[in-house]
C-alpha positions in Angstrom: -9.8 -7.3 3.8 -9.7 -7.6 7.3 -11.7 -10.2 9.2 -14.8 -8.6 11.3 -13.0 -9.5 15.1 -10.1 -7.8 14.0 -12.4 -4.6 12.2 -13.4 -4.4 16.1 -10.0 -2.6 16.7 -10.2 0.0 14.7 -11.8 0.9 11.5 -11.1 3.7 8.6 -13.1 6.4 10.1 -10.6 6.0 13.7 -14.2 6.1 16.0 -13.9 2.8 16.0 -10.5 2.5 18.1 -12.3 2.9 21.3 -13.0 -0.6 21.0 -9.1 -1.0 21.4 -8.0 2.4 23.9 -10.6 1.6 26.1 -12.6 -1.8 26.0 -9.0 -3.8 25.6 -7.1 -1.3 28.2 -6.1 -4.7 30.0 -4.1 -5.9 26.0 -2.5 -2.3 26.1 -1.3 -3.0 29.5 0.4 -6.5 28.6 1.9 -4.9 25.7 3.7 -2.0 26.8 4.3 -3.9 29.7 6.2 -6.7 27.8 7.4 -4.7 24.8 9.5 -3.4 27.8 10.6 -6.5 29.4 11.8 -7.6 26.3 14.5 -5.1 26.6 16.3 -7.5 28.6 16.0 -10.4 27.3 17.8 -9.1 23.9 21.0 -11.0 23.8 19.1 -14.5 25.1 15.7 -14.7 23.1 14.8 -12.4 19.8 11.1 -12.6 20.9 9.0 -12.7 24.2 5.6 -14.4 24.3 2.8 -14.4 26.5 -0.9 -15.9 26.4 -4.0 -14.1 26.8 -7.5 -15.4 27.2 -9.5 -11.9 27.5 -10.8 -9.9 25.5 -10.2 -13.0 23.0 -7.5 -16.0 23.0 -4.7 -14.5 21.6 -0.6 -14.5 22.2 1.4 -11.4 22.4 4.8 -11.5 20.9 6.9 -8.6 21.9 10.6 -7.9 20.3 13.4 -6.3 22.1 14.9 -3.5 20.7 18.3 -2.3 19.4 20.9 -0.2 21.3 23.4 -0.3 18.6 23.4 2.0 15.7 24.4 -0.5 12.8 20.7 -2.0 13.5 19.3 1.1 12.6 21.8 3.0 10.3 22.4 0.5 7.8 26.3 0.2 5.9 26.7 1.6 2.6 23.1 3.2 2.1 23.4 6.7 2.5 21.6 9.1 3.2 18.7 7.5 4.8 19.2 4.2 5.0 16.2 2.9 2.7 15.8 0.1 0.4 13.6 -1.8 -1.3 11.5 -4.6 0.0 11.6 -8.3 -0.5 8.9 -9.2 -2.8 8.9 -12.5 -2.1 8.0 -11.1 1.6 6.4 -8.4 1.0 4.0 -8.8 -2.8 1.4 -6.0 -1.7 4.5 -3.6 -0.5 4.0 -1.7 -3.8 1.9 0.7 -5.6 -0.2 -0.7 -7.8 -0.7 1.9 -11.1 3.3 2.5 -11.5 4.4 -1.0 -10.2 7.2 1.2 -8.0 7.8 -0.8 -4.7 8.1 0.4 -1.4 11.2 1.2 0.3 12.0 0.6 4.4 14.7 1.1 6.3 17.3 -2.0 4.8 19.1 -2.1 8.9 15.2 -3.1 9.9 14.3 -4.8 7.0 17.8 -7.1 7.3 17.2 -7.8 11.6 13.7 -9.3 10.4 14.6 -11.5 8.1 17.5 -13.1 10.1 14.3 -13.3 12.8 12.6 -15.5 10.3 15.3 -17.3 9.2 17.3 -18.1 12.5 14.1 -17.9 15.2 10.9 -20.3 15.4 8.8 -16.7 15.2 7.5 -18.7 12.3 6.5 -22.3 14.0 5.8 -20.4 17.0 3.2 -18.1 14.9 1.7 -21.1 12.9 1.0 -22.9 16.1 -0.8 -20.2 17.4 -3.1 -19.5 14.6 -3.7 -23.5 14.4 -5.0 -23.2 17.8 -7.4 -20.3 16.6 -6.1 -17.8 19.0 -4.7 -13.9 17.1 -1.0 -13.2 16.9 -0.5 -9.6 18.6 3.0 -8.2 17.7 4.4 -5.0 19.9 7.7 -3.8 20.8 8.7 -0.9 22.3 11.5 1.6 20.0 13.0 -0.5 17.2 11.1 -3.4 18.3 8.5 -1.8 17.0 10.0 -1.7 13.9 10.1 -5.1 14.2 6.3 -5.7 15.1 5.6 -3.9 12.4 7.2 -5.5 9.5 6.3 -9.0 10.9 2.7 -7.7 10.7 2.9 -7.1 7.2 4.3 -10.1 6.6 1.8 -12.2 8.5 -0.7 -10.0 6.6 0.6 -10.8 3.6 0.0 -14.9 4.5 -3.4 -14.6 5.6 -4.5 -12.9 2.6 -3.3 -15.7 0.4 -4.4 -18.5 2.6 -7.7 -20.4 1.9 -8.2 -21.3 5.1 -11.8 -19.7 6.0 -12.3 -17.3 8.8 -8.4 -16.3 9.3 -7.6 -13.9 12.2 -5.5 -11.3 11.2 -2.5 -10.4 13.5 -3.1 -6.7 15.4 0.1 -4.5 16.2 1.1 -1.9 18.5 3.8 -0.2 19.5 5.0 2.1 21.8 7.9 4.9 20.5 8.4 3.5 17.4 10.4 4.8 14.7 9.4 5.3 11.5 9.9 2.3 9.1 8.5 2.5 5.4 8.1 5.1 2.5 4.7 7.0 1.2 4.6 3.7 -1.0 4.8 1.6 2.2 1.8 3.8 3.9 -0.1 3.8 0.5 -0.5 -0.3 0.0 -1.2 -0.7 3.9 -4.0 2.0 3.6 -5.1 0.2 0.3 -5.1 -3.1 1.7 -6.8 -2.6 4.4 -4.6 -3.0 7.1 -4.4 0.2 8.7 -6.7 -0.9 10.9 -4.9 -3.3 12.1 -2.0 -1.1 13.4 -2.0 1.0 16.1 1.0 3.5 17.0 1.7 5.3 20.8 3.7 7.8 20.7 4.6 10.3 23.9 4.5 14.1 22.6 8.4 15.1 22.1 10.0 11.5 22.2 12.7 11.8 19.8 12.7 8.1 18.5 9.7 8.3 16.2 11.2 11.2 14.4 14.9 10.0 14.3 14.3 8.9 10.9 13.7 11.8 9.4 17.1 12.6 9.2 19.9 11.8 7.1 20.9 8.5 9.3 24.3 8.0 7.3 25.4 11.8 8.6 24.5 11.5 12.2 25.5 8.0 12.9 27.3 9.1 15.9 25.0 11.0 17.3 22.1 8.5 17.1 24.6 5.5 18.4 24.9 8.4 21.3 21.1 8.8 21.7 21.0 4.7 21.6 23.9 4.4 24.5 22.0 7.3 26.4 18.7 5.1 25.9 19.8 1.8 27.0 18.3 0.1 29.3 21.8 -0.9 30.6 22.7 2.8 30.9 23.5 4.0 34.7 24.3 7.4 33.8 21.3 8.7 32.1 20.7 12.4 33.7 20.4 16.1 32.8 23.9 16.1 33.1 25.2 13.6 31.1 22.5 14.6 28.1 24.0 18.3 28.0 27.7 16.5 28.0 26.7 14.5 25.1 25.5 17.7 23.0 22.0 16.5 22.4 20.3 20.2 22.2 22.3 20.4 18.8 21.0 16.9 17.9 17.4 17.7 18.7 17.9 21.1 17.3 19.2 18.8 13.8 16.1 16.2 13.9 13.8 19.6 14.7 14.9 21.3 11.6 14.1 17.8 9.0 11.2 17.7 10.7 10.2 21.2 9.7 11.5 20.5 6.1 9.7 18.0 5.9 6.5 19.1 7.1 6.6 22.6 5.2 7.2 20.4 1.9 4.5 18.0 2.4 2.2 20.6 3.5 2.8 22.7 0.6 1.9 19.6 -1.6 -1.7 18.7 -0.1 -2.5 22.5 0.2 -2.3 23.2 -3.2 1.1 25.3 -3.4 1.7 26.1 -7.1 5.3 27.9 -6.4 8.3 26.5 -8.5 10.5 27.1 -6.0 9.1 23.4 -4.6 10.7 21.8 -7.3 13.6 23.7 -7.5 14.1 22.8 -3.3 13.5 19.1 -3.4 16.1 19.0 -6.4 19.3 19.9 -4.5 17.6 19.1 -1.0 16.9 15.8 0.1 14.2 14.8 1.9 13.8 11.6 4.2 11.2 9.2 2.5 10.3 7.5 5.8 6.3 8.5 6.1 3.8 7.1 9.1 1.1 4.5 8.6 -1.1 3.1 10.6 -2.9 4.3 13.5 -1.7 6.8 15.7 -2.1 7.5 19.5 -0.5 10.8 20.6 0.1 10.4 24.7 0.0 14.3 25.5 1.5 15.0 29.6 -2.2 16.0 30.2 -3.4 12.2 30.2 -5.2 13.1 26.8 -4.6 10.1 23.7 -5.2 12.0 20.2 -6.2 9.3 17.8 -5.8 9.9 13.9 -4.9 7.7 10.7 -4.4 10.8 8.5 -0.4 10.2 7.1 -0.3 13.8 6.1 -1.9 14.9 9.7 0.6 13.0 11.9 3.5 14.0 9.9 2.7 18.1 11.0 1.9 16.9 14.9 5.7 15.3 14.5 7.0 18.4 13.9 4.6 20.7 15.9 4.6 18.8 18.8 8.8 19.1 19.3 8.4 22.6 18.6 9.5 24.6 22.1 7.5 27.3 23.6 9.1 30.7 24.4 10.1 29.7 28.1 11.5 26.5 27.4 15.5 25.6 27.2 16.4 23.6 24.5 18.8 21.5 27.1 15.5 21.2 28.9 13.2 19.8 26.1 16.2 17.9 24.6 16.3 15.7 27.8 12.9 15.2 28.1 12.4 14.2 24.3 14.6 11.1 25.5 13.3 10.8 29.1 9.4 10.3 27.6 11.4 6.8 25.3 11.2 5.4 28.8 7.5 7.0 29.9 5.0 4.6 28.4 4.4 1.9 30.4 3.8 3.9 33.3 1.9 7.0 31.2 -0.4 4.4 29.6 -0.8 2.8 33.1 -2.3 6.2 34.9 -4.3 6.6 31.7 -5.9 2.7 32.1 -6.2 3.9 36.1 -8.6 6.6 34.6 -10.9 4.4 32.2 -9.3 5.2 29.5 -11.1 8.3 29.5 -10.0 11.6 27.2 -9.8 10.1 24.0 -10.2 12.7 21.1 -10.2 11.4 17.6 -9.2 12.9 14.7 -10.6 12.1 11.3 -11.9 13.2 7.8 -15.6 13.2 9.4 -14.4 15.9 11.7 -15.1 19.4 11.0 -12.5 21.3 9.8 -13.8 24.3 11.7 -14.5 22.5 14.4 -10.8 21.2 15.3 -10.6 19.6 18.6 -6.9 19.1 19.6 -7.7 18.6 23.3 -5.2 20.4 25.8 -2.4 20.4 22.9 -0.7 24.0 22.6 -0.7 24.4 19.2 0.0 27.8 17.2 -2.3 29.2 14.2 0.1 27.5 11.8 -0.5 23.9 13.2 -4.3 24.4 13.2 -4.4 25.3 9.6 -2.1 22.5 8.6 -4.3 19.7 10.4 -7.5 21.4 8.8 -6.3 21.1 5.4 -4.6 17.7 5.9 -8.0 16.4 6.8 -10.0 18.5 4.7 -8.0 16.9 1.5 -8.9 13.6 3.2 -12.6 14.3 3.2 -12.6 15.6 -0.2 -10.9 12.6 -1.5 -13.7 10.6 0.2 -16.0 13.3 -1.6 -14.8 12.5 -4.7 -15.0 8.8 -4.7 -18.6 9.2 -3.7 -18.9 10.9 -6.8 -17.0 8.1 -9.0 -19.2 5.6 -6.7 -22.2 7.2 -8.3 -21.0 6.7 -11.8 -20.6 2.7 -11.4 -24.5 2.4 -12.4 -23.5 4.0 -15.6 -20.3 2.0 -16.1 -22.3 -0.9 -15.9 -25.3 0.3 -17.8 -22.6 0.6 -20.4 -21.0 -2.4 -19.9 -24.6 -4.2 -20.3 -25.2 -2.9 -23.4 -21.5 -3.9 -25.1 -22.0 -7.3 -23.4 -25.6 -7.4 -25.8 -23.9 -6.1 -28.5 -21.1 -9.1 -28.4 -23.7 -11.6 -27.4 -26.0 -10.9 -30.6 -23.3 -10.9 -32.8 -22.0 -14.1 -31.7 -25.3 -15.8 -32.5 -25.0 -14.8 -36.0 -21.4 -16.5 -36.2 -19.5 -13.1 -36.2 -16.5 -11.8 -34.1 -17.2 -8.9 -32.7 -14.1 -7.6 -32.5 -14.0 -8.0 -36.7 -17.4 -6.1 -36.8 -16.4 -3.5 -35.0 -13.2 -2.5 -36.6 -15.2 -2.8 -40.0 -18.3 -0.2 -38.5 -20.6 -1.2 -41.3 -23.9 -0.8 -39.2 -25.7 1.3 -36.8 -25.1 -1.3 -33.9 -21.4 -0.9 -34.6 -21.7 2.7 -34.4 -23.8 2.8 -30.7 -20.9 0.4 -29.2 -18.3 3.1 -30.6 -20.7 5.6 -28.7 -20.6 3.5 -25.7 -16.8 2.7 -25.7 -16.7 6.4 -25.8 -18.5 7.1 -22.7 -16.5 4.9 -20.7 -13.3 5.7 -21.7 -14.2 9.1 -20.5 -15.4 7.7 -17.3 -12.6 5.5 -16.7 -10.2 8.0 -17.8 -11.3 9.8 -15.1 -10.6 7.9 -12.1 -7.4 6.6 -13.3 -6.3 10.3 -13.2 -7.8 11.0 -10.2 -6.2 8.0 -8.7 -2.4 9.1 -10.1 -2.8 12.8 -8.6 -4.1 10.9 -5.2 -7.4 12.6 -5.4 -9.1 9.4 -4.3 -8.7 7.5 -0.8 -5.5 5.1 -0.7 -8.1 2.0 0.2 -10.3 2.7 -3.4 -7.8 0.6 -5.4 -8.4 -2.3 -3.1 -12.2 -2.0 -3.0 -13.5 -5.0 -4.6 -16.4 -3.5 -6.4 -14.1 -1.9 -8.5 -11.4 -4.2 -9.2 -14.2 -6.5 -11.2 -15.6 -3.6 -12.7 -12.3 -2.6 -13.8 -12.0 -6.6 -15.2 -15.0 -6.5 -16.9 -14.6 -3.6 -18.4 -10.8 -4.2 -19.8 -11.6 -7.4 -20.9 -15.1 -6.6 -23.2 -14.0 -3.2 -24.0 -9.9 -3.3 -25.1 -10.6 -5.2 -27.5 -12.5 -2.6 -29.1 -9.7 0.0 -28.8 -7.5 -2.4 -30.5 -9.8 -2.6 -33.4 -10.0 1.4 -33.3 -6.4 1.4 -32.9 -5.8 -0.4 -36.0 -8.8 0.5 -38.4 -6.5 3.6 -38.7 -3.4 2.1 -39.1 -2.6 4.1 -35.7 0.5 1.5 -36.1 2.3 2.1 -38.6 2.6 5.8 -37.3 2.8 5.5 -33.8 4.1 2.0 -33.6 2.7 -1.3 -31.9 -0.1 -1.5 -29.4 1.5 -3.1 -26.9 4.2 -0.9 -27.2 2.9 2.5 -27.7 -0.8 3.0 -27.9 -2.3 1.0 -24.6 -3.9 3.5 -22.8 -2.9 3.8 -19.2 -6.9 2.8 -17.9 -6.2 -0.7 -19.1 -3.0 -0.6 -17.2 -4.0 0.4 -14.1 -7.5 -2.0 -14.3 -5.1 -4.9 -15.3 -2.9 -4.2 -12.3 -5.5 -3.9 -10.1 -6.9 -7.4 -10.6 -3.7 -9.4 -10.7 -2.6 -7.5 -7.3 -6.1 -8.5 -6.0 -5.8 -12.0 -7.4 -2.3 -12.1 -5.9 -1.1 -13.5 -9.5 1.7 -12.9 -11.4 2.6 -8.9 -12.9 1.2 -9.6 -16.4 -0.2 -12.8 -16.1 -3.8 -11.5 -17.0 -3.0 -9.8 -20.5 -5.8 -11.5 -22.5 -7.3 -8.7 -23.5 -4.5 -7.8 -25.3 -5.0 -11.0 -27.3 -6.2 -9.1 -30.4 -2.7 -6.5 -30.3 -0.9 -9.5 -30.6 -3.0 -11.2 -33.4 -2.9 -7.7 -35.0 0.9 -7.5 -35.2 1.6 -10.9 -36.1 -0.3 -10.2 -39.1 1.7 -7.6 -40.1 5.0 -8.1 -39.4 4.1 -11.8 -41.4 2.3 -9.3 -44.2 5.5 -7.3 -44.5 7.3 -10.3 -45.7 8.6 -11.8 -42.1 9.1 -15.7 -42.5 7.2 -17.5 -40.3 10.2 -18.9 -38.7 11.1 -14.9 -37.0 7.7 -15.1 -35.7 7.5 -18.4 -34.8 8.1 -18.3 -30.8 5.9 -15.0 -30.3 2.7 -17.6 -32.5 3.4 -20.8 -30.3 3.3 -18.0 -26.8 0.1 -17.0 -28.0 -1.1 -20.3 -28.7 -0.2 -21.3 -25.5 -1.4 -18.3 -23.6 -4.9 -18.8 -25.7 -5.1 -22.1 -23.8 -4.8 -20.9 -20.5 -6.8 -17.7 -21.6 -10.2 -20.2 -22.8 -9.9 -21.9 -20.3 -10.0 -19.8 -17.0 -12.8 -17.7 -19.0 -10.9 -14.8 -20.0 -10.7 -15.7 -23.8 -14.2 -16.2 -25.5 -15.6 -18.4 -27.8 -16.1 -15.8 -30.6 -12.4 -15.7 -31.5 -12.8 -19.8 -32.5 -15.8 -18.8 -34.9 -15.4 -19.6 -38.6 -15.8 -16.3 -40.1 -13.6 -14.9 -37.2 -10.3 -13.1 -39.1 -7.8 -14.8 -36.5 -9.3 -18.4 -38.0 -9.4 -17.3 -41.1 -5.9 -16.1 -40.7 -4.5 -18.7 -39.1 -5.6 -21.0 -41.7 -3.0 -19.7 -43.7 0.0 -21.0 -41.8 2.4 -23.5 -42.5 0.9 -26.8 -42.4 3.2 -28.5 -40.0 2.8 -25.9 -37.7 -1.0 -26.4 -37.6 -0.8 -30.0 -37.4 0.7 -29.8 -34.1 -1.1 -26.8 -33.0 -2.6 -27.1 -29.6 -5.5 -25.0 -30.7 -6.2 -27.1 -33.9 -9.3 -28.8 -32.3 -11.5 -25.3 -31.5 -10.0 -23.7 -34.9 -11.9 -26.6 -36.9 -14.5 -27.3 -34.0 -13.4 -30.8 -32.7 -13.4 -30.6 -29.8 -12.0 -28.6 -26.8 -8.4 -27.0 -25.9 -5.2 -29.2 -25.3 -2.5 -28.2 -23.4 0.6 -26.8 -25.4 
């Protein structure tokens, strides 16, 4: 999570950000002013950097952007120009339960790693955080594109690093396009890191919605917006925009935008019509979503703050929208003319105190909407509402699940008693389970019960996204998750095959591991930043389970043999990190007993042979 200096810029219910729009106006300043200079130093340095002693010692790094359309419509990835991320960059760029990765714009995605590889960004960042000062990234257009990835990235580094009291990097940009997918938004919401992004955007500027189109179709049209855009450009002028036919490209971006919008609005409010399906089947819609914080500029001086996805993606559309007495020539030159209106927008508004900052969040009445001076129609109103009343009843709900955690680890207690006793009278309780010869047997089948229904429930809430993005990350429950998979699978196993649930439905592993262990497994190797899989020892028993009966169905021990000396091996690592417990080493335990039975020369070599007969600890295999 976030370090509390950078939590002072803005936190999950946006109130926060004040701290940022108006106790650090002088940071704003620097970067909008610099994300623009940058502009011209694009063919001589990929970066611009400048020091800062207030509010905090910190050094802004501001990237140019791109006037040439093969930087943002990549080759050969049509329609929208996505792709997946680099894992090796990017580990938490995923969602967690289905294991599906996100996807950014590959023409983005391709400019920042050439930064990394042919730049000092790298040196030049790890000198700066040696000298405890924060990294601020910015860029204005597609150098915020730019910011923003190298963000993540920098993100990414200071969650794995061990050094104590890391500052986290802070970004903002000015006119940014889009850059990631829903997945993308997702694992920065999840990890914490919206916070740590914050997104100006002037009301109609065309550049942050340019992505919602089909790149690959209008790659003319955007290299025309780009050349119109330049900061080289001498001709820029009512004019020249009408010659270059951009009321039919802003008519083009205006319609995905309302495509868009209508589809994800008919998803969060509930829309049951099949005609949804049937649309999004034939019609293609842009996966490029919004993250972050955002700062609408409006032309009154008024900053609308929110970190709702689902609510900025409506003001995208409803803002371009043009009243009755407007020309679409008109607003079509202005939506490029505001590209250019930041640094001296955000200047008048610093002149001012940074005063007329209206927040939007899920703590906001519904019925109370406050919008500021924005003209926005009955639809708009009624989109925003239930965009941010679905936020504030996914905070609802996990209050609720919250609530249940006592009972989860009431549970929990009682199973751990229930293992612990047994162990003192030299049985496995896995094995005494799966033979439920006693009442004690029966209350931890009662038990298991219960929280199968309780986990059960939150891992279904959390696949239809009726829980907050950032409750997968919470840490609370990523150990209770642990705990509970690792004392309680076993005891489905043993349920699993007691009735021969096998032989009909097939292996475990294969076909019967309920989706809660899954998701709880995924959870703590994402939060342990540890290898997908890596952390299967609860399956432990699955695996003894069908060893034993593909060697009972007459399988020499030589078929089986690599899957036993895995195992073995795994076992080692399992013991000793804690995740494998003594119980499965007892003498009465059926594993022992079992694996008594193999070949000789394969025990004799066995690197489990001294806990088997009890001479001593684990060696390594």
């Amino acid at each position: 999570m976030p370090d509390q200096a950078s939590m002072r810029f803005v936190d999950s219910s946006v109130r926060d950000s004040t701290r940022i729009l108006c106790d650090d106006r002088v940071l704003i300043n620097e970067c909008c002013s610099l994300s623009t200079r940058a502009h011209t130093f694009y063919n001589t340095s990929p970066y611009l950097v400048h020091s800062l002693s207030q509010p905090y010692p910190c050094s802004i790094v501001a990237f140019p952007g791109s006037w040439v359309a093969d930087d943002w419509v990549p080759v050969e990835r049509p329609p929208f120009g996505d792709a997946e991320v680099d894992s090796s960059l990017f580990p938490s760029l995923k969602s967690v339960g289905s294991g599906v990765v996100a996807r950014v714009n590959a023409a983005f995605l391709s400019s920042f790693q050439r930064l990394l590889i042919c730049s000092t960004l790298q040196s030049e960042v790890s000198r700066t955080m040696m000298e405890g000062k924060r990294v601020i990234f910015c860029g204005h257009s597609s150098g915020g594109a730019i910011a923003i990835l190298a963000s993540v990235w920098l993100l990414e580094n200071c969650t794995q690093s061990i050094t104590p009291k890391q500052l986290y990097p802070i970004c903002i940009t000015f006119g940014s396009p889009l850059v990631g997918d829903s997945i993308f938004s997702h694992a920065v919401e999840r990890e914490g890191w919206s916070c740590n992004f914050l997104h100006f955007i002037m009301s109609i500027d065309i550049i942050p919605r340019i992505m919602l189109n089909p790149l690959s179709s209008y790659k003319e049209q955007i290299q025309s917006v780009l050349h119109l855009l330049s900061p080289n450009a001498s001709d820029f002028s009512h004019e020249t925009v009408q010659r270059s036919n951009m009321s039919s490209f802003y008519r083009t971006v205006l319609k995905n935008c309302l495509s868009i919008s209508s589809h994800q609005a008919c998803v969060f409010m509930g829309c049951t019509n099949s005609l949804l399906g049937t649309l999004t089947s034939f019609v293609e819609l842009s996966p490029y979503r919004p993250s972050g914080t955002w700062a609408f500029c409006t032309s009154e001086g008024q900053v609308i703050v929110m970190q709702n996805s689902d609510a900025v993606l409506q003001l995208l559309f409803y803002l371009m929208q043009l009243n009755p007495q407007e020309q679409l020539a008109q607003v079509a030159y202005w939506s490029l003319n505001e590209h250019w209106q930041y640094e001296s927008k955000l200047k008048e508004w610093i002149v001012r105190n940074g005063e007329a900052v209206i927040y939007l969040g899920a703590e906001i009445d519904a019925d109370g909407l406050d919008v500021g001076n924005l003209e926005l129609g009955k639809e708009a109103r009624l989109r925003l509402r239930a965009a941010m009343h679905l936020e504030k009843q996914r905070l609802s709900n996990q209050t609720k699940i919250d609530q249940n955690s006592s009972k989860i680890s009431q549970a929990l207690s009682s199973l751990g008693q229930y293992k612990s006793t047994l162990e003192l009278r030299g049985i496995s309780y896995y094995d005494s389970f799966k033979q439920q010869r006693n009442l004690e047997d029966f209350n931890a089948n009662v038990k298991r019960l219960e929280l199968t229904g309780l986990w059960d429930e939150i891992v279904e809430m959390l696949r239809r996204r009726e829980l907050p993005d950032c409750f997968e990350g919470r840490a609370e429950w990523v150990n209770l998750g642990t705990i509970y998979r690792r004392l309680v699978e076993p005891l489905d196993i043993a349920n699993y095959y007691r009735h021969s649930k096998n032989e009909d439905t097939g292996s475990y592993l294969l076909k019967g591991r309920p989706r809660r262990y899954r998701y709880t497994q995924r959870w703590h190797e994402q939060a342990q930043r540890i290898e997908v899989g890596s952390s299967s020892g609860s399956c432990f028993w699955a695996m003894v389970e069908e060893l034993q009966f593909d060697m009972g169905n007459n399988k020499a021990y030589v078929d089986v043999k690599e899957r036993l000396l895995k195992l073995e091996s795994d076992m080692v690592n399992w013991f000793n990190s804690g995740k494998l417990g003594r119980d499965v080493f007892l003498s009465s335990c059926s594993f022992v007993v079992w694996w008594k039975t193999l070949p000789e020369h394969h025990k004799s070599v066995s690197c489990i042979r001294n806990m088997i007969y009890g001479e001593g600890s684990v060696s390594d295999c």
